[in-house]
N, C-alpha and C positions, 0 to 999 in steps of 0.2 A: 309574576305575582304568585303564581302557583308553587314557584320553586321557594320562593322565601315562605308558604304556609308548611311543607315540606321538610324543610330546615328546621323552624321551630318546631314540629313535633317530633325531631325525632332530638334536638336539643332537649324536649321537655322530659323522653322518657330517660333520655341518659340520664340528666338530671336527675330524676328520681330515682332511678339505681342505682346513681355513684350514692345519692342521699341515704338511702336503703339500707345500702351496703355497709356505710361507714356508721350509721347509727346502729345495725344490725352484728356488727363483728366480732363482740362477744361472745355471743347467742349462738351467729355460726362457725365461732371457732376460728376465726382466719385474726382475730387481736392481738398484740404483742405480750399483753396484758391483762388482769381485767380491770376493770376499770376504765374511766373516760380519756382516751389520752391524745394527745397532741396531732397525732396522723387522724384520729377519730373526727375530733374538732377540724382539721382540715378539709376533709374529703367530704364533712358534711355541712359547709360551708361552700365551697366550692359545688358541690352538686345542687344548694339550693338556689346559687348563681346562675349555673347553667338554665335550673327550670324555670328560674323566672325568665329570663332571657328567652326560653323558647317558648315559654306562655304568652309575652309580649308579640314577637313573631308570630305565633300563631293567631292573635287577634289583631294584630295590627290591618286597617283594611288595605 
């Protein structure tokens, strides 16, 4: 039980970092681009997957 509460949090912070980061990439420089673009849109999708998924985990009893 302890190991799946575990799992989801550390799913939840990746989540938010990959989220972070991909919404963030402009801003920090690391974009191909400026502008919203396609790897953007991915990586912050994808990381808001991961955090729900590890929000779930983490509450599930």
């Amino acid at each position: 039980m302890e190991n799946k509460k575990t799992t989801g949090i550390v799913l939840l912070v990746v989540g938010i970092i990959v989220l972070l980061i991909s919404l963030l990439a402009d801003v920090l420089g690391v974009g191909t681009w400026s502008g919203f673009g396609y790897y953007q849109i991915g990586g912050a999708v994808a990381g808001a997957i991961v955090a729900v998924v590890g929000l779930v985990l983490t509450l599930k009893k």
